[in-house]
C-alpha angles and dihedrals in degrees: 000000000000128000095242081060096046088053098045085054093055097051099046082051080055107052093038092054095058093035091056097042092046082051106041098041108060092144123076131187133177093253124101124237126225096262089050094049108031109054114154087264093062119078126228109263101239105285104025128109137220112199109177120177102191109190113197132181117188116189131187148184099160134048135169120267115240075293130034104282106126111237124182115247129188102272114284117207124197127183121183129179122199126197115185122174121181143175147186118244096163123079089202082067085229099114136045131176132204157131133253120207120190132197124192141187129186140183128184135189099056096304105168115265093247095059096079088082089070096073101210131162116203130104096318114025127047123187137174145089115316117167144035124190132192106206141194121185115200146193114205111179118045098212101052106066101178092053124080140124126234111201122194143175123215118213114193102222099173128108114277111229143182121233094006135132129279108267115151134324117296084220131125084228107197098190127189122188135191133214141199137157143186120198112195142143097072083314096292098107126046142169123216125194133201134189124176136196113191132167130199117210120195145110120286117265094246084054097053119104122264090246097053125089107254100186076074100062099051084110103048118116092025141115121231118208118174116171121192144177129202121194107204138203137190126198094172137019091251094044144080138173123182146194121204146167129192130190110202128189128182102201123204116246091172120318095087103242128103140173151192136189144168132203139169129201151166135215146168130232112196116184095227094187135334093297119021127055138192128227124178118172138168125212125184118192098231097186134357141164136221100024097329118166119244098199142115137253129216119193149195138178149177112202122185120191105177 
C-alpha cells in the first residue's frame, strides 16, 4: 500500500469522524462524557469497571539498515489483540486494579495484510496467546486529578520454540507508564502527555539454549522508554479527534541491541451510548535506526466503563 494512499486513509478516518459526530450529537448537557472524563489520566470510582478490547494491525515493507538507511523488506504483518479490564476498589478514586491479556498473529514473506486473521502457525505465520499482565493504576497526589501511573508486568505465557517464527518477546516487561492531561479552550481542546518506562528482563540472546527462539529475546536487558503527545479536539461532547507523535527508544542495558524509532498519527473517539465508546486511529513510523520498522499501524477498539 502506498503512502499517498496511508495518508488518504487517515484523513478520510479524520473528517468522517467530525462530520458524523457534528451530525449525530445536536443535543448538549452539562454533563461530561466518558471520553471527556476518563481519559487515561483519570482513575474508576470504587465499584466501577473499565473493560477495552484494542484491536492493531501493523503492517511493513520497509525497515532501517543497522543504521537508518531505509531498505525494502517482503511484507510483515503483526495482529495484536488487548484486552484490559480495570476497577476501582478506593473510595478516595485513587487505585485501581486489573489484567491484560494479549493475542498476536504474525506472517512473514510477503503474506498479504489481511492473512494474519487466519491465524495460522507453520513456517511463516505464528499465532496464540502470548501475555498476561497483573496491573495497578494510581493516583498519587490528591490534589492533581489528571495525573497517575499504571504500572504492569507482563508474564509470557506462550510455548518457547526453536526455528520458529517471531511472536512476541520472550521478556518478563515490567512497564510502567505515566499520564497527564490539560483541558483548555472552554473544554473543547486538550493535551495529553505520556511517558513509559519499561524493562525487559531476560537472558541475553548468546546465553539462550540451542533449542529457544532467539529472535525472541533481542529485547531482553533493556530498557524501553517511549514518550508521546496527543493534541485533542472535541466538536462535540461525545466526540473526539486527535493528533499525536511519539519518539520511542529501547536502550541497551547488556544484551548489545538498541532502537529508536518515531511515529506520528491521528485518530477519532466517538461516545456511542452511556457506556460503551468507539476509538479508531492510524500511525505511520516515519524514521528509525537500527532495524527499526518503517511501517504503518491501523487500529480499533471497543472500550465499557460501567
Amino acid at each position: 500500500m502506498k503512502t499517498k494512499n496511508l495518508f488518504a486513509i487517515a484523513l478520510t478516518l479524520l473528517f468522517t469522524s467530525v462530520s458524523f459526530a457534528q451530525d449525530s450529537d445536536d443535543e448538549t448537557t452539562d454533563e461530561k462524557s466518558n471520553i471527556q472524563e476518563y481519559t487515561p489520566s483519570k482513575l474508576l470510582k470504587k465499584g466501577q469497571w473499565d473493560i477495552k478490547f484494542f484491536n492493531s494491525i501493523y503492517t511493513q515493507t520497509e525497515r532501517t539498515n543497522a543504521g537508518s538507511t531505509s531498505v525494502d523488506i517482503p511484507r510483515e504483518t503483526f495482529f495484536t489483540n488487548t484486552t484490559e479490564i480495570y476497577t476501582g476498589i478506593s473510595k478516595n478514586r485513587r487505585i485501581n486494579i486489573g489484567f491484560i491479556f494479549q493475542v498476536r498473529s504474525n506472517t512473514f514473506g510477503g503474506a498479504g495484510a489481511l492473512d494474519v486473521f487466519k491465524f495460522e502457525d507453520n513456517n511463516s505465520a505464528r499465532s496464540g496467546l502470548t501475555t498476561i499482565a497483573p496491573s495497578i493504576r494510581v493516583q498519587p497526589f490528591k490534589n492533581i486529578s489528571n495525573f497517575s501511573f499504571t504500572s504492569s508486568i507482563y508474564l509470557p505465557i506462550f510455548k518457547d520454540k526453536a526455528n520458529a517464527p517471531y511472536l512476541d518477546k520472550r521478556s518478563v516487561f515490567w512497564e510502567t507508564k505515566f499520564f497527564y492531561d490539560k483541558t483548555f479552550g472552554q473544554d473543547k481542546w486538550q493535551v495529553f502527555t505520556q511517558a513509559d518506562f519499561g524493562f525487559n528482563f531476560g537472558e541475553k540472546r548468546e546465553e539462550a539454549d540451542v533449542d529457544s527462539n532467539v529472535g525472541e529475546r533481542f529485547a531482553n536487558n533493556s530498557l524501553f522508554l517511549p514518550l508521546g503527545v496527543f493534541l485533542s479536539y472535541f466538536p462535540t461532547q461525545k466526540s473526539m479527534v486527535y493528533l499525536n507523535t511519539k519518539q520511542a527508544f529501547l536502550i541497551d542495558l547488556g544484551n548489545n541491541f538498541s532502537q529508536n524509532s518515531t511515529s506520528v498519527g491521528i485518530g477519532s473517539k466517538y461516545q456511542l451510548n452511556d457506556v460503551l465508546n468507539l476509538e479508531a486511529s492510524f500511525d505511520k513510523f516515519v524514521r528509525g535506526n537500527s532495524f527499526q520498522g518503517l511501517g504503518q499501524t491501523f487500529s480499533i477498539g471497543l472500550r465499557a466503563i460501567f
